[in-house]
N, C-alpha and C positions, 0 to 999 in steps of 0.2 A: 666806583669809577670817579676820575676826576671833575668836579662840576664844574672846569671850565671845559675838560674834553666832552662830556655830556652834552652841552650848547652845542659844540661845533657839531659833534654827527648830529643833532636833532636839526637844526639848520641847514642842512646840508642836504638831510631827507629830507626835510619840506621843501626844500625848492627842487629838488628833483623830482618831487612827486608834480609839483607846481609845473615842473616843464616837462612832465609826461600828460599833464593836461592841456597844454599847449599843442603837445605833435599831435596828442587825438584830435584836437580842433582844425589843425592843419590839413593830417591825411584822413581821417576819416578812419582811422584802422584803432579798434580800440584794444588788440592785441600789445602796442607796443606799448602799453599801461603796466603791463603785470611781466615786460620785457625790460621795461625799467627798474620798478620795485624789486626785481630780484637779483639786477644790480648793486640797486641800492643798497640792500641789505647785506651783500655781501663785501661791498666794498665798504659798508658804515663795520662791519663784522670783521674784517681783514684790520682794519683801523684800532679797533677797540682789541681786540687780540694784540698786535703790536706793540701796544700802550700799554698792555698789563701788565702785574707785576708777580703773574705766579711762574710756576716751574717753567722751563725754555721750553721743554720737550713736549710738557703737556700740550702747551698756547703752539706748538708748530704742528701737532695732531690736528688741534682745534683748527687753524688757519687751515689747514689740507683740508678738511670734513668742509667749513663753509665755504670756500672756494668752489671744490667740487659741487658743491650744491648749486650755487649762484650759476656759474658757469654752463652748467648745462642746462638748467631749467629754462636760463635766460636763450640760450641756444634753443633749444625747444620750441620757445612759445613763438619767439623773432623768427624764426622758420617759417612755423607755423603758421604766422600773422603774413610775410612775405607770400607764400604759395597758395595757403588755405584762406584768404576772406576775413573779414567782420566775424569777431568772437560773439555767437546767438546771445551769450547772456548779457554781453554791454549792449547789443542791440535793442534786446526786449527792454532795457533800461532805458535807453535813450530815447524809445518810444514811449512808453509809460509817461513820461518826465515831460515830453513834451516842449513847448517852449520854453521851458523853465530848465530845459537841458544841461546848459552850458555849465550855469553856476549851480546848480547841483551836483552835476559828475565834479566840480574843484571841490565841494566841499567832501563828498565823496571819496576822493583821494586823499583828503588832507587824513577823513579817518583811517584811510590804507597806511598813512605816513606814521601814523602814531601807533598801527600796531606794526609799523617795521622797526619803530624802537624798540619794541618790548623784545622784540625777536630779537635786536641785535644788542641789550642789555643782556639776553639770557647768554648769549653767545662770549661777552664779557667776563658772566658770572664761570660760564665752563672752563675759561682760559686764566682767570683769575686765582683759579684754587691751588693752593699752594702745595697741598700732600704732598708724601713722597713720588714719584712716578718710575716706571706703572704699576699699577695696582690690580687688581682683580676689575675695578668699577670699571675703572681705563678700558681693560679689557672688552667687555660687555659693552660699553659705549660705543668703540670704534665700530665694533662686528655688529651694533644698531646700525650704525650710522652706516657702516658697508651696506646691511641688507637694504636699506631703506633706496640707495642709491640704483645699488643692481637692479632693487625690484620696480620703480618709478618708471627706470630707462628701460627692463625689458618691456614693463606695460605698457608705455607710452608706443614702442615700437611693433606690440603684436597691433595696436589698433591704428598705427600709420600702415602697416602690411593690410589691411581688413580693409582699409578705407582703396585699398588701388582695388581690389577685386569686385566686379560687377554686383557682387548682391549687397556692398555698399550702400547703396543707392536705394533697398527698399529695406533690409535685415538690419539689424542690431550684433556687435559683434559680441560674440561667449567664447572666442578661442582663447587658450595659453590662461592668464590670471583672472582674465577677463569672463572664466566657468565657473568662478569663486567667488567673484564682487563686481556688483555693477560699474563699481566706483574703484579699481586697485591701485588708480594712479594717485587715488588725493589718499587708499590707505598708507601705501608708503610715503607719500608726502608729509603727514602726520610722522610716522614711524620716525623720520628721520628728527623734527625738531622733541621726539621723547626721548634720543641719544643726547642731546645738550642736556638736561639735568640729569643724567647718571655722568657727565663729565663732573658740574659743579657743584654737587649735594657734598658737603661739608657737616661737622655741627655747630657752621653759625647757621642762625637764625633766617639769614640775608641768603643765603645760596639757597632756599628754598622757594624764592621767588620765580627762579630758573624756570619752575614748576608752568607759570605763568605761556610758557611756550607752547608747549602741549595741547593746554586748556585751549588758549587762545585761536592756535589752528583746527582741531577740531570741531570747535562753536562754528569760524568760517566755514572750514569746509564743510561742516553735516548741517548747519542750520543756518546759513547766511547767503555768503555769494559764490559756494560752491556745487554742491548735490543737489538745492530745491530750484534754481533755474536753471540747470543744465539739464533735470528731467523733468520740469515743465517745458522746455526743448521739444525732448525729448518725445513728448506725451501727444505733442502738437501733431509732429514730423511722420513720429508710428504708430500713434495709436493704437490699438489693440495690442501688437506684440507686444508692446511697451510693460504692456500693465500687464502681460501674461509672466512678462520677464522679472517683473517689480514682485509678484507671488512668488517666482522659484528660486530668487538669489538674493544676498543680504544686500543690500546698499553701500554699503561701509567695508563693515572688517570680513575679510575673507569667509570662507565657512563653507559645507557640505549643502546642496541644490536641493529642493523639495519637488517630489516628483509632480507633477499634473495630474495624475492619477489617485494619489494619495490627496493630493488638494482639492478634486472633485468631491473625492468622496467624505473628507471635512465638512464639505459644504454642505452635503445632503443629509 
């Protein structure tokens, strides 16, 4: 990538992330945090695609795939933040934080800013590569990149239909992808930045940085600010079912339910 294009998206996201700490100071809604960043990412992703200098067709795959991502996620969560309230885990943050609130969520997003470069570096490197196109990889990348999309936006939408029905309000929902992972919104959240390195794996050395996206969303979602305070949330709100539900279903990646019965008799 160009290193004077480099500065400009990195500047760019930092002040964007800078002035999505702003609106949370403003409205109180810490929703439009992660309604920005996906923005951000996609419009610093749209940019650095345009700029490259690999094959047309590849980088206008690539541009459709991050669009579509950006687009909707940001639709999603803006929604979400508009109808549904204060997002529980900026909450518990801001509580925890204390007086020391403010400048802590800025420095806090500055680290959200710097991993939306690496996202939107990797997103460079997939639009970057020169090969022939299409290719078999191509192939395999887009139909990532589709499932990942399908499966987000159907999960997303079995657990907005779950939330309008009265047992909302005391149950945990297990319908549609949601009877395979506790979590199937952030698995295909992942899934989809692991279609950006089967776009940009090359045999240089440098496209396997791409790699870097994957890793990175992961760590967030399984070990940072995705799955541990959304079900310490979670843990608060239901209690028991919570932790019956945390026995019978993977966290993460989809997979086959362990019975109650079968885990009783483990125990004993």
């Amino acid at each position: 990538m160009n290193f004077y294009l480099l500065i400009v998206i990195a500047v760019g996201v930092f002040l964007a992330m800078t002035g999505a700490w702003a609106i949370q100071r403003l409205t109180g809604m810490s929703g439009w945090i992660d309604t920005i960043w996906s923005l951000t990412i996609g419009v610093g992703g749209s940019t650095a695609v345009i700029l490259a200098e690999g094959i047309f067709a590849r980088r206008m795959t690539v541009l459709i795939a991050i669009t579509a991502w950006a687009l909707r996620l940001a639709w999603h969560i803006g929604t979400r933040t508009k109808f549904g309230g204060e997002d529980p885990r900026y909450a518990k943050l801001m509580e925890d934080w204390g007086a020391s609130a403010s400048w802590r969520l800025f420095l806090f997003l500055q680290v959200q800013a710097l991993a939306a470069l690496i996202l939107i570096f990797t997103v460079y490197l997939a639009a970057a590569n020169d090969k022939a196109y299409p290719s078999g990889q191509d192939f395999l990348a887009a139909l990532l990149a589709a499932a990942a999309l399908i499966g987000e936006t159907t999960s997303d939408a079995q657990l907005a239909q779950f939330r309008l029905t009265p047992e909302a309000k005391t149950d945990i929902c297990e319908t549609g992808l949601w009877y395979y992972s506790r979590h199937p919104n952030y698995f295909f959240e992942w899934l989809f930045w692991c279609a950006l390195p089967v776009f940009a794996i090359t045999n240089s050395p440098v496209s396997l940085l791409s790699l870097l996206a994957p890793a990175l969303m992961y760590w967030l979602l399984v070990h940072v600010s995705g799955i541990p305070p959304l079900e310490e949330h979670m843990l608060r709100s239901r209690g028991e079912k919570f932790r019956a539900l945390q026995r019978r279903v993977n966290a993460f990646f989809p997979g086959p339910r362990k019975s109650e019965t079968l885990l009783k008799e483990n125990d004993q």
